[in-house]
Z-matrix of the N, CA and C atoms (Angstrom, degrees):
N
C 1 1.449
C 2 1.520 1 108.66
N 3 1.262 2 114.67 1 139.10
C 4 1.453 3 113.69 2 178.62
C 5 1.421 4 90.44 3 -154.52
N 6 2.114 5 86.23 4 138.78
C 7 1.851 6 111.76 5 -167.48
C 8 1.426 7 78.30 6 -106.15
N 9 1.385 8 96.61 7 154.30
C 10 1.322 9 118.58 8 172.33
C 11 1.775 10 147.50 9 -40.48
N 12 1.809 11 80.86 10 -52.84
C 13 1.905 12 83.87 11 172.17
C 14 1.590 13 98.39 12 -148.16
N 15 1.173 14 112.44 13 141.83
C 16 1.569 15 133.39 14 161.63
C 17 1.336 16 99.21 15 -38.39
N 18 1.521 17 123.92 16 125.21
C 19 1.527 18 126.39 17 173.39
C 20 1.590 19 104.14 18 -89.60
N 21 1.143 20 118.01 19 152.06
C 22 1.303 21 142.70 20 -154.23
C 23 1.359 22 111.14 21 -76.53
N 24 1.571 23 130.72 22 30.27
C 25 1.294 24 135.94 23 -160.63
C 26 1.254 25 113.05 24 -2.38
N 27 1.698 26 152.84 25 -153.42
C 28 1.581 27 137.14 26 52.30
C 29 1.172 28 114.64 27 -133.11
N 30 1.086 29 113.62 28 36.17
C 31 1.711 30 115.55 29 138.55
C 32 1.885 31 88.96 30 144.58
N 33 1.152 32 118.65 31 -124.67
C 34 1.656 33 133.98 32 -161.92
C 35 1.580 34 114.61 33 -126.51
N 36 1.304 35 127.15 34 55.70
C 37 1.305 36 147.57 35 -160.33
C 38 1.901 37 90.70 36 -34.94
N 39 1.564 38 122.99 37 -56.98
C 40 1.449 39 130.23 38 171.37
C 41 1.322 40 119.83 39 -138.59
N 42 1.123 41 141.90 40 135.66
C 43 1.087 42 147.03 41 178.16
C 44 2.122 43 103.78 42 -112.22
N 45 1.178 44 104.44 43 77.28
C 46 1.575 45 101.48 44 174.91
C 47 1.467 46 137.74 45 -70.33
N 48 1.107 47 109.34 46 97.32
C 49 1.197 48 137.74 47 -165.45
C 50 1.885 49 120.72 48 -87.16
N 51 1.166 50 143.66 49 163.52
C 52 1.684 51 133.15 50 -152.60
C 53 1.505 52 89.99 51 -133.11
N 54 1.534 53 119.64 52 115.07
C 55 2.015 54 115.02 53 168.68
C 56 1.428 55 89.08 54 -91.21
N 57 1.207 56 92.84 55 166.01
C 58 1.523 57 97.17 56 161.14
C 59 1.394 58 117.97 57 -116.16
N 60 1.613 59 97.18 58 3.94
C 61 1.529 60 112.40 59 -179.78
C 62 1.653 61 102.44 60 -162.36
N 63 1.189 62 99.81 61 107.46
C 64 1.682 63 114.26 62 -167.30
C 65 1.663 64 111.33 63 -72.40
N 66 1.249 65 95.42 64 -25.99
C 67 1.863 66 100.36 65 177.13
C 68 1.484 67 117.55 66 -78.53
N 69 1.073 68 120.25 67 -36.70
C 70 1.870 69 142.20 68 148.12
C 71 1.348 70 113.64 69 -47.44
N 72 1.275 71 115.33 70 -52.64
C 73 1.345 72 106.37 71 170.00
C 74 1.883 73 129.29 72 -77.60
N 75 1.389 74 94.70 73 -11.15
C 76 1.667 75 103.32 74 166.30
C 77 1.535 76 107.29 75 -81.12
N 78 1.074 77 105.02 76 -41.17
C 79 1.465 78 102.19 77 -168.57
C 80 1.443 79 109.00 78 -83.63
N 81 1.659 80 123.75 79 9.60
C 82 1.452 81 121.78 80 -172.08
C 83 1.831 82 93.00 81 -116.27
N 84 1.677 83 101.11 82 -33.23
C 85 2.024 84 94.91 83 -175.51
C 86 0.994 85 96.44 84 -80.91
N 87 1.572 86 121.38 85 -37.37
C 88 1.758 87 101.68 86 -158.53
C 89 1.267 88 105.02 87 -92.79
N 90 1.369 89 115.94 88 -46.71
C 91 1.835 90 112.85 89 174.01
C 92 1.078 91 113.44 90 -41.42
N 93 1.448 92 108.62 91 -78.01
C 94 1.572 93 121.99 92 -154.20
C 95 1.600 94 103.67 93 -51.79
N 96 1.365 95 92.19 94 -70.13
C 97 1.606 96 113.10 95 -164.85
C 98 1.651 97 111.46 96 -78.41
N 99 1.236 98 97.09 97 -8.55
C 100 1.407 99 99.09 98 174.76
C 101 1.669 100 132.45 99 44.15
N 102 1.813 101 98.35 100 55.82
C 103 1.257 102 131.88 101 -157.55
C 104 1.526 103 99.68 102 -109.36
N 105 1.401 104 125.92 103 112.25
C 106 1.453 105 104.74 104 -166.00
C 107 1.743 106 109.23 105 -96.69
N 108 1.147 107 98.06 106 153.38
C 109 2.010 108 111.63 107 -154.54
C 110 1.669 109 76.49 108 -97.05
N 111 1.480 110 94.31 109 123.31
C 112 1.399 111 125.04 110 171.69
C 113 1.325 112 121.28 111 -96.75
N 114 1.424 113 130.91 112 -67.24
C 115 1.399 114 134.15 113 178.29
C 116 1.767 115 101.02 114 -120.98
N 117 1.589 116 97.10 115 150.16
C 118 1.722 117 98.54 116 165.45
C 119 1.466 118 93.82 117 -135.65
N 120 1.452 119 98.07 118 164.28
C 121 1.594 120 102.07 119 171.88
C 122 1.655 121 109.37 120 -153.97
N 123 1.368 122 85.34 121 117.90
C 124 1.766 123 74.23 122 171.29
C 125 1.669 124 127.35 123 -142.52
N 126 1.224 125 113.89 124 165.38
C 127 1.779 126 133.00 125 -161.67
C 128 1.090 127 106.98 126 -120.99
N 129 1.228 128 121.92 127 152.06
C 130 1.469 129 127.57 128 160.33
C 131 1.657 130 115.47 129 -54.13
N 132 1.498 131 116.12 130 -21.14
C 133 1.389 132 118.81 131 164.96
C 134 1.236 133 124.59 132 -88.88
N 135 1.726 134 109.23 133 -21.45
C 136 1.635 135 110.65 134 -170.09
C 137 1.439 136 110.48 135 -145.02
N 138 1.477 137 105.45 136 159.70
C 139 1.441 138 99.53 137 139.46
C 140 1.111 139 132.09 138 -135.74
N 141 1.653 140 134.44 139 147.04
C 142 1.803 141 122.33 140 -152.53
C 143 1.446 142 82.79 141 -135.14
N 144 1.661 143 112.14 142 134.76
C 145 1.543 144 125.04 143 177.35
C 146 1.267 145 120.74 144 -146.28
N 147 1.082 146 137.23 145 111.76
C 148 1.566 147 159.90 146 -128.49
C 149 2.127 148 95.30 147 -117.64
N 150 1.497 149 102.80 148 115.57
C 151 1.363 150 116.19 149 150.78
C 152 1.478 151 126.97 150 -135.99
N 153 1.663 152 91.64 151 129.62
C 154 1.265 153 103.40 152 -171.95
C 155 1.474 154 131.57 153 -71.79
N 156 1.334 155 123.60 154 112.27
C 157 1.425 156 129.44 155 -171.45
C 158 1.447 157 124.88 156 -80.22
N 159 1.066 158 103.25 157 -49.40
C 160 1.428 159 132.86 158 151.65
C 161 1.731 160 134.21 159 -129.88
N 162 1.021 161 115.27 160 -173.46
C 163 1.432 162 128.67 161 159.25
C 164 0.792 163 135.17 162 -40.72
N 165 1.673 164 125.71 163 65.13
C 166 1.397 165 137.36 164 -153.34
C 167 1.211 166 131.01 165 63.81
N 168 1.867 167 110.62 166 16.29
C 169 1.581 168 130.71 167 161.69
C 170 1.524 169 93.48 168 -101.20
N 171 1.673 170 102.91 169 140.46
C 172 1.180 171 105.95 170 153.68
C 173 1.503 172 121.67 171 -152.10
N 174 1.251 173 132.89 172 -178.10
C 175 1.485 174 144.36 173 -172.97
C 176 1.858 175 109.57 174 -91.14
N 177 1.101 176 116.04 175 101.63
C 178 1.267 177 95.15 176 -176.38
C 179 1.829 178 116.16 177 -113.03
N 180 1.326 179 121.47 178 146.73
C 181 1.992 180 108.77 179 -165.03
C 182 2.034 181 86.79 180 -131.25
N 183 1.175 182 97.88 181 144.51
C 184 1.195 183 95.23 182 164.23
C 185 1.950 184 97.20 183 -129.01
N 186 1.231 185 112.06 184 161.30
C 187 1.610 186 126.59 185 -157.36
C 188 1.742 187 87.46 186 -143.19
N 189 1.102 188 107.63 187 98.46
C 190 1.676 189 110.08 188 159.66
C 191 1.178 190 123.80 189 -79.12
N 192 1.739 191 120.55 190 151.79
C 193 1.299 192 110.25 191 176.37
C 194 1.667 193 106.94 192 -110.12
N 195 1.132 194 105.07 193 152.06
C 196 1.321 195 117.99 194 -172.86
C 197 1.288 196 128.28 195 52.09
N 198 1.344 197 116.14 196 32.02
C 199 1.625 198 130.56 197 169.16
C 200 1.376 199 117.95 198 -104.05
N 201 0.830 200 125.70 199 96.95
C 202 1.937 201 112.83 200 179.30
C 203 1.714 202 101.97 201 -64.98
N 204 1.358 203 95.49 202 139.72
C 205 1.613 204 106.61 203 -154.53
C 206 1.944 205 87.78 204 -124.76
N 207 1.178 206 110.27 205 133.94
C 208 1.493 207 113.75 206 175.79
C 209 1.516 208 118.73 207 -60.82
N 210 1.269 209 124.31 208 116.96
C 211 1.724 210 111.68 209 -167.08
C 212 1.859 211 108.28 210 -110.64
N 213 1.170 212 120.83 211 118.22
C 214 1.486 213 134.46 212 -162.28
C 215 1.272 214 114.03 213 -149.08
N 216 1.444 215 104.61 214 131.45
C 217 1.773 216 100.55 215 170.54
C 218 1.046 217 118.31 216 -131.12
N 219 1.387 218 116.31 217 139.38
C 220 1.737 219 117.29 218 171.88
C 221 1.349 220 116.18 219 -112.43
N 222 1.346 221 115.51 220 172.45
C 223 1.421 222 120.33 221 166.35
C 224 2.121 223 111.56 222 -90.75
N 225 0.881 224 114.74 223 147.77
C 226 1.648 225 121.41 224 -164.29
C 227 1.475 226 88.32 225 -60.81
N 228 1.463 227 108.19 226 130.96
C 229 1.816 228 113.61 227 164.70
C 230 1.471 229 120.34 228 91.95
N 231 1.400 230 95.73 229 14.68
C 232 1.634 231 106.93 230 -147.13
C 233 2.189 232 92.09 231 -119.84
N 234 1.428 233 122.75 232 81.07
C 235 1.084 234 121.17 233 -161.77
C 236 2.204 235 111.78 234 -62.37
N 237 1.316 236 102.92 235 137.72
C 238 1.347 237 101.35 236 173.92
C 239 1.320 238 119.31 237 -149.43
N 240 1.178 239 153.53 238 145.48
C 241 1.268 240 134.72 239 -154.07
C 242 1.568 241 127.56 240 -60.76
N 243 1.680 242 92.53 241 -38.08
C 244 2.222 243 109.91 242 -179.78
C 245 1.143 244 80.52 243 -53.52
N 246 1.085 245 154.12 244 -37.75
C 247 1.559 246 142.01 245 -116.15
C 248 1.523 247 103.01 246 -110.76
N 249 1.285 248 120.82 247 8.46
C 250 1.499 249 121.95 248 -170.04
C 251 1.509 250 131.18 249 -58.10
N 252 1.018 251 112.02 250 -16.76
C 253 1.378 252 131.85 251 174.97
C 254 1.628 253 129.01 252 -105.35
N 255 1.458 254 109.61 253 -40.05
C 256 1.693 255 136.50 254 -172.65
C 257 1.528 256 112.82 255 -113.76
N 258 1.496 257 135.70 256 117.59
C 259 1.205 258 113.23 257 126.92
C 260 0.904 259 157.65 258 -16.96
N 261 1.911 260 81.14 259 -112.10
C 262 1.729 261 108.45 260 177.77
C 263 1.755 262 73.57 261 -164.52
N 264 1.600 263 97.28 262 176.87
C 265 1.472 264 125.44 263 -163.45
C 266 1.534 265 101.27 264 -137.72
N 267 1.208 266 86.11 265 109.11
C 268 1.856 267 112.84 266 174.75
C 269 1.755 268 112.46 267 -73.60
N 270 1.315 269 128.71 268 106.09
C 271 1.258 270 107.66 269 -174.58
C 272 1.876 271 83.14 270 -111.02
N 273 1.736 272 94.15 271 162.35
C 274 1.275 273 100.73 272 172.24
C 275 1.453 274 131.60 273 -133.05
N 276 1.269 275 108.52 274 -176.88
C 277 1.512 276 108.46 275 -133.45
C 278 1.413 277 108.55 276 -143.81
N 279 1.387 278 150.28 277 148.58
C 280 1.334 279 133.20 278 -143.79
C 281 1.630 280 91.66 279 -106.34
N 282 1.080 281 125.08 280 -47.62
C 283 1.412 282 116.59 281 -172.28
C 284 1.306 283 115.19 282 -156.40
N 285 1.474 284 119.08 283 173.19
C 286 1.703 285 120.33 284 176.23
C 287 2.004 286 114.15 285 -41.51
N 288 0.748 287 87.62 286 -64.04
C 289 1.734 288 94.17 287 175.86
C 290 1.671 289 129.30 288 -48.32
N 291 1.393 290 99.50 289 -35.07
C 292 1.685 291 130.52 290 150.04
C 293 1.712 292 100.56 291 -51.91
N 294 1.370 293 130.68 292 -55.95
C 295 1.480 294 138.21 293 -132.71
C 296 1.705 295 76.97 294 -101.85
N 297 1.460 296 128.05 295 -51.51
C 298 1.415 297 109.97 296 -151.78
C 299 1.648 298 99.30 297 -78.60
N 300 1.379 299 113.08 298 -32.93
C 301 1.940 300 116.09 299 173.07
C 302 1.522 301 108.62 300 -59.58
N 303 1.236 302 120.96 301 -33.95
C 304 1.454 303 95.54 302 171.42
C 305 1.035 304 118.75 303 -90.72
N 306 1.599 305 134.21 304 -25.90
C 307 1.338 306 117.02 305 148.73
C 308 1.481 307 132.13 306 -30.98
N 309 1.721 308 111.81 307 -51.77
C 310 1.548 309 104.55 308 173.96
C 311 1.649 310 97.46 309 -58.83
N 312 1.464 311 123.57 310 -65.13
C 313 1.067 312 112.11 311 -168.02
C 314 2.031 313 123.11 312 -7.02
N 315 1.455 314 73.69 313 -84.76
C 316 1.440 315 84.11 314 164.19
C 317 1.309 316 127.99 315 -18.67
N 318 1.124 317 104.28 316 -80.18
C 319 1.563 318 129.05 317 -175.27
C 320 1.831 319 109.70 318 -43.20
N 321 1.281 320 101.07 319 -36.13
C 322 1.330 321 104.44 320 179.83
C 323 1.563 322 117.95 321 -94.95
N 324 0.863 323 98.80 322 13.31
C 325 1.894 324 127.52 323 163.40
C 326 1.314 325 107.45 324 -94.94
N 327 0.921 326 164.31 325 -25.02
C 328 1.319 327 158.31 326 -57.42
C 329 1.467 328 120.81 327 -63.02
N 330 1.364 329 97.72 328 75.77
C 331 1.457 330 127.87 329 -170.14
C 332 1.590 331 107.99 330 -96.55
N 333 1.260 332 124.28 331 146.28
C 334 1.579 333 100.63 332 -166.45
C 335 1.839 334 78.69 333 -108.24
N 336 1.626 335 117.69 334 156.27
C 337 1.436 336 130.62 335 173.70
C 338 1.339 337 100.32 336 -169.22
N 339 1.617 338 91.27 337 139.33
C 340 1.606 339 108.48 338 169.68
C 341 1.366 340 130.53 339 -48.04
N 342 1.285 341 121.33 340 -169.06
C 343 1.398 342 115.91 341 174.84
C 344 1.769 343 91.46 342 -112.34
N 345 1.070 344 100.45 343 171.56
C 346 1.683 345 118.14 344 -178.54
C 347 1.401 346 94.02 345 -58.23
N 348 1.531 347 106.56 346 139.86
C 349 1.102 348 141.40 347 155.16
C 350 1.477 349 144.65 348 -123.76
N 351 1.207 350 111.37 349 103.86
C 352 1.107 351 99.56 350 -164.67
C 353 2.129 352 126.65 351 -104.40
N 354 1.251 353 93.94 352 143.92
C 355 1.259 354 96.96 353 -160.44
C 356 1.604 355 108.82 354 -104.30
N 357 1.338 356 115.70 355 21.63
C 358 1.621 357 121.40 356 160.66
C 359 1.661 358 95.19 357 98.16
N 360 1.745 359 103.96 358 -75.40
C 361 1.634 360 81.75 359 177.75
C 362 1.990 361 117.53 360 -99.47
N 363 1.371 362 104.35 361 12.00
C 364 1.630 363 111.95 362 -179.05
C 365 1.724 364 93.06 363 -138.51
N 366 1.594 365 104.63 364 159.68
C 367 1.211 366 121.73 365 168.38
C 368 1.272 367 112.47 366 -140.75
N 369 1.377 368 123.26 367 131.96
C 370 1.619 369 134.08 368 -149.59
C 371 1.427 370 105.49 369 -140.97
N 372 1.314 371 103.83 370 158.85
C 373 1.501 372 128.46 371 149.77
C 374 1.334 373 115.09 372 -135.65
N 375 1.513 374 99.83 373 152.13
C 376 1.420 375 115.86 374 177.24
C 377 1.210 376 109.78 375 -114.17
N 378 1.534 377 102.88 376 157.46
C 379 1.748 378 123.10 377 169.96
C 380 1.631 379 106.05 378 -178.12
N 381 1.259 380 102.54 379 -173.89
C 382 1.998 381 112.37 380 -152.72
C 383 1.601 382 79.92 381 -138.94
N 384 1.490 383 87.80 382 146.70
C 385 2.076 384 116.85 383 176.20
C 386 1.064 385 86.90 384 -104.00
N 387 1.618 386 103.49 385 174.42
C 388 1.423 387 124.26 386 -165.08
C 389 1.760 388 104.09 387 -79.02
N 390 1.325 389 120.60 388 -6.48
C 391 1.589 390 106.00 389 174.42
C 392 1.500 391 100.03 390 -118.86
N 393 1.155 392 121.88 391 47.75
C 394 1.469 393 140.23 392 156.03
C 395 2.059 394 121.39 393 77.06
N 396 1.555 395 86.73 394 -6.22
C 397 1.781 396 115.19 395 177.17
C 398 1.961 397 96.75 396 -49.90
N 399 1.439 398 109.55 397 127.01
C 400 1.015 399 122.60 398 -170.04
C 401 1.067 400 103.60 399 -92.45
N 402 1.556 401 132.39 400 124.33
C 403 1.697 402 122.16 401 -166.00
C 404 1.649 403 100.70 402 -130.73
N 405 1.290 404 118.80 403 172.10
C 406 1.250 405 126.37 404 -159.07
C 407 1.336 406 89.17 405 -148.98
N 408 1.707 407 124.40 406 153.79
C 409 1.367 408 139.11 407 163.47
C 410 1.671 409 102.39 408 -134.03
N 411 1.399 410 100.25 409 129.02
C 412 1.775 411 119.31 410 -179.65
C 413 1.030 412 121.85 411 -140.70
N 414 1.428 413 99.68 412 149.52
C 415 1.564 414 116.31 413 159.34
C 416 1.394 415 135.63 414 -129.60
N 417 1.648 416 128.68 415 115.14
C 418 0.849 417 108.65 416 178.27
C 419 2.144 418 139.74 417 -52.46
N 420 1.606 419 100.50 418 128.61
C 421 1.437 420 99.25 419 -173.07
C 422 2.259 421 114.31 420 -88.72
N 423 1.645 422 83.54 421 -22.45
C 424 1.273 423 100.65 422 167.88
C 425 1.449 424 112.52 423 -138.11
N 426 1.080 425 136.35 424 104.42
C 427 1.478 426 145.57 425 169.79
C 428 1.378 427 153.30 426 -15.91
N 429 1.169 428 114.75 427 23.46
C 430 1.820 429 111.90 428 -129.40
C 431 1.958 430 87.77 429 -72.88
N 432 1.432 431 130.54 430 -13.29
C 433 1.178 432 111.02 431 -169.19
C 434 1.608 433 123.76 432 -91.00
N 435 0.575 434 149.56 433 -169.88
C 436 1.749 435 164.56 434 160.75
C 437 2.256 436 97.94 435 90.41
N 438 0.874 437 103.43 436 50.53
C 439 1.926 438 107.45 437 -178.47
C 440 1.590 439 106.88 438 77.04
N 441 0.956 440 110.91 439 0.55
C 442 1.727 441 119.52 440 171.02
C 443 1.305 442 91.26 441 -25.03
N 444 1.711 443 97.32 442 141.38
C 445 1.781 444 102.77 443 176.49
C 446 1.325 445 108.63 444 -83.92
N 447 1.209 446 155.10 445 113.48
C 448 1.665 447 152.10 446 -147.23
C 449 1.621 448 94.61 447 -128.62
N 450 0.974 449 105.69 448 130.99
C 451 1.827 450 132.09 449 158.84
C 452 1.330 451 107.69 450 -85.66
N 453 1.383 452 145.70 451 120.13
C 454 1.209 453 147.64 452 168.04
C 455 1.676 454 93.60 453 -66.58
N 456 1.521 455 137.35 454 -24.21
C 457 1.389 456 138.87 455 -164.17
C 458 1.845 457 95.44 456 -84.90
N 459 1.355 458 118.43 457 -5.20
C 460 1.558 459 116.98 458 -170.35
C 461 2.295 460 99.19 459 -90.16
N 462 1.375 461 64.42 460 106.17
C 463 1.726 462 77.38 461 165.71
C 464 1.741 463 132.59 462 -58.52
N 465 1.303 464 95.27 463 -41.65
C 466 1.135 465 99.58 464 167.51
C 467 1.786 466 129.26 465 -63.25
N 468 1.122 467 114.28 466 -23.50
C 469 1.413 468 112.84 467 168.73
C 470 1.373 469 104.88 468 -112.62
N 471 1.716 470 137.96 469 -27.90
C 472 1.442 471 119.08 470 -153.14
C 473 2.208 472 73.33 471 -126.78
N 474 1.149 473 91.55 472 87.98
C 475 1.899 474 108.25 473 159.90
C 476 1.053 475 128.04 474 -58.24
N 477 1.380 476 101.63 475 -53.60
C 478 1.887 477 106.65 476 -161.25
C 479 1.367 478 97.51 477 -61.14
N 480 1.289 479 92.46 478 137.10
C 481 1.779 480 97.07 479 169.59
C 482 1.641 481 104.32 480 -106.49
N 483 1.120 482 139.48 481 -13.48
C 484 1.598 483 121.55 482 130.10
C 485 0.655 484 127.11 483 -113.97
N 486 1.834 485 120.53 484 103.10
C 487 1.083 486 145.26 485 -161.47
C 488 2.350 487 110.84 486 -81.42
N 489 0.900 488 106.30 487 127.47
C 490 1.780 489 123.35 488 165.35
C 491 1.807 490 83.74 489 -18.84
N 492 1.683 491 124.37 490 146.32
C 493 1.183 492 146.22 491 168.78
C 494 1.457 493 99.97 492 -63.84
N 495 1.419 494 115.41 493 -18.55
C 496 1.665 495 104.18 494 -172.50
C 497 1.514 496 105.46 495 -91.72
N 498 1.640 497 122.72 496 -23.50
C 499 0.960 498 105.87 497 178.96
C 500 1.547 499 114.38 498 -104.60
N 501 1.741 500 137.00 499 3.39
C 502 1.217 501 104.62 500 125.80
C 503 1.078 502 130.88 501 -68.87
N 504 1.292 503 138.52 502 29.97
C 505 1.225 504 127.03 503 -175.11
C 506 1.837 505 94.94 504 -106.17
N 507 1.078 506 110.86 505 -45.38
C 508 1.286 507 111.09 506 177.55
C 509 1.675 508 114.61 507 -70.96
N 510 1.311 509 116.21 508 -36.63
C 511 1.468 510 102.41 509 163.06
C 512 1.317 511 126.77 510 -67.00
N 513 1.845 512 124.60 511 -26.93
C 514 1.122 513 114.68 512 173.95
C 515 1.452 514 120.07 513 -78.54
N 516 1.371 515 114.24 514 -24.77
C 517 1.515 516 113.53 515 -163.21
C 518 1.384 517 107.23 516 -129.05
N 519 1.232 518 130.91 517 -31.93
C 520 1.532 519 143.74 518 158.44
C 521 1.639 520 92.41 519 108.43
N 522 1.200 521 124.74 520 20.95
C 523 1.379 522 111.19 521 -178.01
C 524 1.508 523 98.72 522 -136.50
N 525 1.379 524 111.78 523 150.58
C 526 1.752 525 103.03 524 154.82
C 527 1.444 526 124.14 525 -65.35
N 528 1.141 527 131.16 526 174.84
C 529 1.613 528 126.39 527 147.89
C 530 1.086 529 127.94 528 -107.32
N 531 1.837 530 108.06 529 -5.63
C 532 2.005 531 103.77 530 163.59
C 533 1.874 532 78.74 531 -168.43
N 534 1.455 533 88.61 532 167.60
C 535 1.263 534 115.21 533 -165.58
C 536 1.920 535 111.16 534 -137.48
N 537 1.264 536 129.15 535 120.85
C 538 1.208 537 110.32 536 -147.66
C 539 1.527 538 97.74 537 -79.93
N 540 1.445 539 118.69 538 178.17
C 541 1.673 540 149.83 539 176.38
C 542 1.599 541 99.03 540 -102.76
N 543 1.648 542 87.27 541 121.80
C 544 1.898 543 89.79 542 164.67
C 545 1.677 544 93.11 543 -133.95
N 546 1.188 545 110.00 544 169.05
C 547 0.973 546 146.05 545 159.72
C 548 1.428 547 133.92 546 -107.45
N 549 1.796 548 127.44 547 135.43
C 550 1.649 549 114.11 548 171.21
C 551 1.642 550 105.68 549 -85.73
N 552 1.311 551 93.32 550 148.58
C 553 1.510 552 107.74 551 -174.25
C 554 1.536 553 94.45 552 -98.56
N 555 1.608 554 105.43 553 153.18
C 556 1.657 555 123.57 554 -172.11
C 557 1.952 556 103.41 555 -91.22
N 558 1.280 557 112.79 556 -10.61
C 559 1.252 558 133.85 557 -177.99
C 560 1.010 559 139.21 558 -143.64
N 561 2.075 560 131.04 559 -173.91
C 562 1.417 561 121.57 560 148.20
C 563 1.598 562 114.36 561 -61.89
N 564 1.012 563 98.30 562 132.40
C 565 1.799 564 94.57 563 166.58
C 566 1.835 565 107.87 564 -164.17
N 567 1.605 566 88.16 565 143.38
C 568 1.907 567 94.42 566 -163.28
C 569 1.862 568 86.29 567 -91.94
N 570 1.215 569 129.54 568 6.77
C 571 1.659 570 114.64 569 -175.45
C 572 1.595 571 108.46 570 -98.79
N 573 1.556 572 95.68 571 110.62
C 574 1.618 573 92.38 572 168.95
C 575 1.685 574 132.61 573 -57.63
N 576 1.614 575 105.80 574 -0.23
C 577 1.420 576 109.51 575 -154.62
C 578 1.952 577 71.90 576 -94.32
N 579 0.966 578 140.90 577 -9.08
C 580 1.562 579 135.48 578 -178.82
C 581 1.481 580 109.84 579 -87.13
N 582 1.475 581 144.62 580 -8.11
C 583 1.033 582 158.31 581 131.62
C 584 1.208 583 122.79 582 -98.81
N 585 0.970 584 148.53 583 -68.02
C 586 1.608 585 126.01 584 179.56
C 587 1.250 586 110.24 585 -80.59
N 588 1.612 587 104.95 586 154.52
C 589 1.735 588 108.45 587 -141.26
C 590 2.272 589 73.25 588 -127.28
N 591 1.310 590 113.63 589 118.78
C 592 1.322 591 133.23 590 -160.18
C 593 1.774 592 94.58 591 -72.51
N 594 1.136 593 124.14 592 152.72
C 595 1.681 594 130.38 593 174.02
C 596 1.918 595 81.77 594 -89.56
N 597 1.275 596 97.37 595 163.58
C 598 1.333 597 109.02 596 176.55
C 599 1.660 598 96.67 597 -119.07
């Protein structure tokens, strides 16, 4: 299957995310991380607050009122059932020297974070926000984004050596051959057959 035109990326306009305490979480993006809080909005049901990561990327948390909200934390990569949908959140970062200042950053918060890690084509650290969201700081070491010319044959970014049917499919032929059907749901609901719409 092939759609018509490449959509116009530029990066993650919001990424909406759940505090469980919206004042903790200002004082953890904008202090700590030193993410500056762009828009807030709030309801007698909510509150929604916008930090800017980049250049028209930003961090977004909404804080409900009067909902008891499930509170859990993991470490990034670390599978658990709440976790069915979300990780952790990779933010990024221009280079090594970028990666080791926000580590001190951190550190001088007294924030606990890993040491560099590196993942062949990214190098990271980890650490946890104040509503237990497992976050990551990176940099690319090899590039594959902005139209980068990519070899599916490059080891260093395409690993799996048995790769998902969709992505030989795109290395052998450059196209998919189907693309799934979803549906919006009117509610909570744990049945996937209520959003994804099954091939017969």
């Amino acid at each position: 299957m092939t759609l018509d035109a490449t959509p116009r990326w530029r990066g993650i306009n919001h990424l909406a995310l759940v505090s469980h305490n919206m004042d903790d979480t200002v004082r953890f993006y904008a202090g700590v991380l030193g993410a500056r809080l762009v828009a807030t909005v709030g309801t007698p049901s909510f509150r929604h607050y916008f930090f800017e990561i980049g250049a028209g990327n930003t961090l977004a948390f909404f804080e409900y009122q009067n909902v008891e909200i499930d509170e859990y934390a993991k470490p990034a990569g670390i599978p658990v059932r709440q976790a069915a949908q979300f990780d952790h959140l990779s933010l990024a970062l221009a280079d090594e020297d970028a990666l080791l200042a926000m580590r001190d950053r951190l550190k001088s918060a007294d924030c606990e974070v890993t040491d560099v890690v590196d993942h062949g084509f990214i190098r990271s650290i980890y650490f946890t926000d104040p509503s237990g969201i497992a976050l990551e700081a990176s940099y690319w070491t090899v590039d594959a984004t902005g139209h980068a010319e990519l070899s599916f044959d490059d080891r260093r970014l395409f690993g799996d050596p048995e790769p998902v049917p969709a992505v030989r499919e795109l290395r052998d032929d450059g196209v998919l051959s189907r693309t799934p059907t979803t549906r919006l749901v009117d509610g909570y609901t744990t049945r996937p057959d209520d959003w994804v719409v099954r091939a017969d």
